[in-house]
C-alpha positions in Angstrom: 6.7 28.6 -11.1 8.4 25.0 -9.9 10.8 23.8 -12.3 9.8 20.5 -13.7 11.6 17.4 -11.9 14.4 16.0 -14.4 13.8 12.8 -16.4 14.6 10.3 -13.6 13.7 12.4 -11.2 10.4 12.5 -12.5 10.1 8.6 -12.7 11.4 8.4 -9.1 8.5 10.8 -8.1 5.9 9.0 -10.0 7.1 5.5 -8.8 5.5 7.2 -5.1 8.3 6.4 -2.6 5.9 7.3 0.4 3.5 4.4 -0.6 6.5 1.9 -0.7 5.9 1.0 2.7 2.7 -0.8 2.0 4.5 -3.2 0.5 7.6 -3.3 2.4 6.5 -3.9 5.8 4.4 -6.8 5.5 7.2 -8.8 4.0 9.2 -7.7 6.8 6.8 -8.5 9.5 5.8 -11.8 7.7 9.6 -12.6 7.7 10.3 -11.6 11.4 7.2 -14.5 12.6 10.1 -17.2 11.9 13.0 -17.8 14.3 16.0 -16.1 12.9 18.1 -19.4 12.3 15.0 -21.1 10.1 14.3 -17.8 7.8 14.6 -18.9 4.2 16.2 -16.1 2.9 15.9 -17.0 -0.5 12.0 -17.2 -0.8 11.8 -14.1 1.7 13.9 -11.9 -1.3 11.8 -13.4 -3.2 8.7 -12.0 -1.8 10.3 -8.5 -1.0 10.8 -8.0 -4.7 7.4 -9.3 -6.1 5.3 -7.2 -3.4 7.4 -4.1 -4.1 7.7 -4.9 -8.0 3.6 -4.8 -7.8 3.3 -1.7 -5.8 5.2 0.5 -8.0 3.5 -1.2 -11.2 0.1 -0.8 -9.2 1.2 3.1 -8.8 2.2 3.6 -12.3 -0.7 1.9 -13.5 -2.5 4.5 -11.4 -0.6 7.5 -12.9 -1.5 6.5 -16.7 -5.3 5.2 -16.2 -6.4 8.8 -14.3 -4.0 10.5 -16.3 -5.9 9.4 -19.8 -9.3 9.9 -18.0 -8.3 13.5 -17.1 -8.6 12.1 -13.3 -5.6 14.0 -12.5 -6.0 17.1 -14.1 -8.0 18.4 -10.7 -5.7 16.8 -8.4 -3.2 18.5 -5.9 -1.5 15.0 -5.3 2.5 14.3 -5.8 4.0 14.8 -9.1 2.2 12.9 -12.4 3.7 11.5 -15.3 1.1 11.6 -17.5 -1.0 14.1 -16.5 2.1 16.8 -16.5 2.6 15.6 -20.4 6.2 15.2 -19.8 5.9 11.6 -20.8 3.6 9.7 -23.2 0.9 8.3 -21.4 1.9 5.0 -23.5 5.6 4.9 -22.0 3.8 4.9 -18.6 1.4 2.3 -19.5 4.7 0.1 -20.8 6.9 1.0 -17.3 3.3 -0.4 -15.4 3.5 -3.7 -17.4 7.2 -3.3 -16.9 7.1 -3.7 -13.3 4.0 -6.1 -12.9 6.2 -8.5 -15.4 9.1 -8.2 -12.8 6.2 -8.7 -10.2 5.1 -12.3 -12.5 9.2 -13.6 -12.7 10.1 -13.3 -9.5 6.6 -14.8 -8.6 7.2 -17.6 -10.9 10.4 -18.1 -9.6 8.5 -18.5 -5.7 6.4 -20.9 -7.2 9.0 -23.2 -8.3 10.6 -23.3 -5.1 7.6 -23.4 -3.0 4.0 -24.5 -4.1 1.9 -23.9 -8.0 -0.3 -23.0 -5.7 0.5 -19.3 -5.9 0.5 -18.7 -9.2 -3.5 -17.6 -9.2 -2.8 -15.3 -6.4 -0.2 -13.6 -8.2 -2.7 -13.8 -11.3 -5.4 -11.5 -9.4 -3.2 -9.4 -7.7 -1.8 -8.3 -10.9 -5.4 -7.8 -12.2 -6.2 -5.9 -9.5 -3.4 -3.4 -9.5 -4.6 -2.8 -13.2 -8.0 -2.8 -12.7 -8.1 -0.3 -9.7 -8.1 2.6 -12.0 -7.5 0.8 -15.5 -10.4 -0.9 -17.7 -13.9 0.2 -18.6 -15.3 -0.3 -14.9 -12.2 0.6 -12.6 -13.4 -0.7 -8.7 -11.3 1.8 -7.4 -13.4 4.6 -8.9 -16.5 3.0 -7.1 -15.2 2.6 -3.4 -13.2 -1.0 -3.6 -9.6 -0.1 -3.3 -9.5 -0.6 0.5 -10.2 -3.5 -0.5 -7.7 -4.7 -2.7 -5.4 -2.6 -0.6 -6.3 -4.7 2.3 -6.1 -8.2 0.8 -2.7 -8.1 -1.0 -0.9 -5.5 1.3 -2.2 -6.8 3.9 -3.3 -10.6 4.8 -1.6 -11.8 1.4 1.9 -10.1 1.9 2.2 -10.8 5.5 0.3 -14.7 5.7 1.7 -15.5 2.0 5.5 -14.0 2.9 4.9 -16.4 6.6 3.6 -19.0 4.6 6.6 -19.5 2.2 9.5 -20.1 4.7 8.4 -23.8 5.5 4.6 -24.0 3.9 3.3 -23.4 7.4 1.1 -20.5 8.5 2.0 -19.6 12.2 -1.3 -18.3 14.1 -0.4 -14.6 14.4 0.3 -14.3 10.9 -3.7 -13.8 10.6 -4.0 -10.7 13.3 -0.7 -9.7 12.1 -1.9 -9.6 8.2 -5.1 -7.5 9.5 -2.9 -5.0 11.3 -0.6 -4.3 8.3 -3.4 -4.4 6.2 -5.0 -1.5 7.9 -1.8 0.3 8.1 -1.7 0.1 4.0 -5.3 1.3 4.4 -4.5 4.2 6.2 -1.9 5.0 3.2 -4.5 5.4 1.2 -6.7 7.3 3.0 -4.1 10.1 3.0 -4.7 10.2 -0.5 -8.0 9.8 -0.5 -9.0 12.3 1.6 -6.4 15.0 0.1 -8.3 14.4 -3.2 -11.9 14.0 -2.0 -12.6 17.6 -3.9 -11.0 16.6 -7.0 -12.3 13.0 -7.2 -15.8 14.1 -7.1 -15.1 16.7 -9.2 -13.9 14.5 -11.8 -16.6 11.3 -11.0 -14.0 9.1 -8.9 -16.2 7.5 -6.2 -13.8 6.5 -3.7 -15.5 5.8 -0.2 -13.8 9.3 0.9 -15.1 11.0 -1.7 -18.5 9.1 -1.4 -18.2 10.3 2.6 -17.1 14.0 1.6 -14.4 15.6 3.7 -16.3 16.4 6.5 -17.0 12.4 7.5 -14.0 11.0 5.8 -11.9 11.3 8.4 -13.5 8.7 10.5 -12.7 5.9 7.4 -8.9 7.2 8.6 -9.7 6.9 12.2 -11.3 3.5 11.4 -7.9 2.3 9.7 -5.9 3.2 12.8 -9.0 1.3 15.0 -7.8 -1.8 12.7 -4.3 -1.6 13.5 -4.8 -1.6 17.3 -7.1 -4.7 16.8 -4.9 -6.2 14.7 -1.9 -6.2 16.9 -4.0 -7.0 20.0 -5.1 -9.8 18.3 -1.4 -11.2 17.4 -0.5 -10.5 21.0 1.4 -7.2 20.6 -0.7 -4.7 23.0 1.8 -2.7 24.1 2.7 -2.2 20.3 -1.4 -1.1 19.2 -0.9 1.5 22.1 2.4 2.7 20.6 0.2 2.9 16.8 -2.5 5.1 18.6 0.4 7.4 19.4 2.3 7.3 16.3 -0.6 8.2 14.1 -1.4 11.2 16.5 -0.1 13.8 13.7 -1.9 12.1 10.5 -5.0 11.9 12.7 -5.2 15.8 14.2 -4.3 16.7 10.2 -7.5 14.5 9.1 -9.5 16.0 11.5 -8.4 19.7 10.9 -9.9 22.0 8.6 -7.3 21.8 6.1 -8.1 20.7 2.4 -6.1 19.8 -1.1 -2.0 20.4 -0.7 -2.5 21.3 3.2 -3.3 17.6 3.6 -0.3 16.6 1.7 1.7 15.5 4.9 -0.8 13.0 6.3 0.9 10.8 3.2 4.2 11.2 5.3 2.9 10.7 8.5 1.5 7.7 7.6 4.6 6.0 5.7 6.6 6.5 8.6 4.0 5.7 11.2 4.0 2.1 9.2 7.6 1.8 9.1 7.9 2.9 12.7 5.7 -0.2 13.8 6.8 -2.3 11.0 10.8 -2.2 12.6 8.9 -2.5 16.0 7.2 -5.5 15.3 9.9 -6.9 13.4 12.2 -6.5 16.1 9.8 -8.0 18.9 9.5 -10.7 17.4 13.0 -11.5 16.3 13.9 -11.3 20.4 10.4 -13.2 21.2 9.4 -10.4 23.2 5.3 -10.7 23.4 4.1 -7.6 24.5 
């Protein structure tokens, strides 16, 4: 029998580390479109901390809505606060609002020193990382969270994180926001399609589910088709070749006839597949190499 992780272990865990990306990269990426002597480093801390404050309040969130519903009883997912009944499923729900406030200062903060304009886009991306598994009607349970995923870890991160440095939007930011938006996709597809048995199982409708695991592996395939159109779009072709190769592993693993914890490291493959092309990216475009 596993010994149970220790109490900030256990928090670490359930904060999902290999889902951090999502919100890291697009930041970085959206960062790296501005010449390194006009960065505003200020605002670009800024949006670092609110895009990675939301993710982990998104993820806790997460952890306490399917862990009151039962959700996660039938899951063979990465450690669970809630469901493992080592914490009180209202401590989670507090550490979720704990981390979306963080989210709404340092957002708040942006605003003041940028445009008032943000403020509703912070509004509804907190709402959605509540509302993917929380409320009466979560979306997430009926096949939306690609998405939400896609919007706000995607085209919002990257354009808004762009957009912020001098209230100008340069014209790869767009492609750019598409391509790390089906990079956060592909995240969670990796959990999607480890839990497509339990999720139906237990009523969660995601579109993996809704595809079973025979034909969800194409939605995966489809992500890493969105990448490479993404990046050929900004310019990078080179770098969409590089993300065909990089996803090689997670792809071969979707494809397989493993189920349940044999799928576990597609999560990984994809976290650092991201990362891989985030630095990539990041790095052409600090030496204006368009490739």
């Amino acid at each position: 029998m596993t010994a149970a992780p220790g109490p900030l272990q256990r928090w670490l865990l359930a904060a999902r580390p290999r889902t951090l990306p999502a919100a890291t990269v697009p930041v970085v990426v959206g960062v790296a479109l501005i010449r390194p002597e006009s960065i505003n480093w200020g605002n670009s801390v800024l949006c670092f901390l609110v895009a990675l404050a939301l993710q982990i309040g998104t993820n806790y969130a997460n952890d306490y809505s399917d862990g009151v519903r039962g959700t996660d009883e039938v899951r063979v997912g990465p450690f669970r606060l809630t469901a493992s009944k080592l914490v009180a499923a209202k401590t989670v729900r507090n550490a979720a609002f704990l981390w979306f406030f963080f989210a709404c200062v340092a957002g708040l903060w942006l605003t003041t020193r940028t445009t008032w304009w943000l403020i509703p886009i912070g509004v509804t991306a907190v709402a959605a990382g509540w509302f993917y598994t929380g409320g009466p009607r979560p979306y997430g349970y009926y096949g939306f969270g690609e998405l939400f995923v896609f919007v706000y870890f995607g085209m919002v991160a990257t354009v808004g994180t762009a957009y912020v440095q001098h209230l100008t939007i340069p014209s790869r930011a767009w492609w750019l926001g598409v391509a790390t938006g089906f990079m956060a996709c592909a995240l969670l597809e990796a959990n999607n399609l480890r839990d497509v048995h339990g999720d139906r199982a237990s009523g969660k409708k995601t579109l993996a589910a809704r595809m079973d695991r025979q034909r969800a592996p194409w939605l995966y395939a489809g992500c890493i088709a969105g990448v490479l159109v993404g990046m050929v779009g900004a310019g990078h072709f080179v770098v969409g070749i590089v993300a065909i190769l990089v996803y090689v592993p997670a792809v071969r693993l979707a494809f397989s006839d493993k189920n349940g914890r044999d799928l576990l490291p597609m999560l990984k493959y994809s976290a650092r597949a991201q990362l891989q092309l985030g630095a990539l990216v990041a790095l052409l475009l600090i030496i204006r190499v368009g490739v």
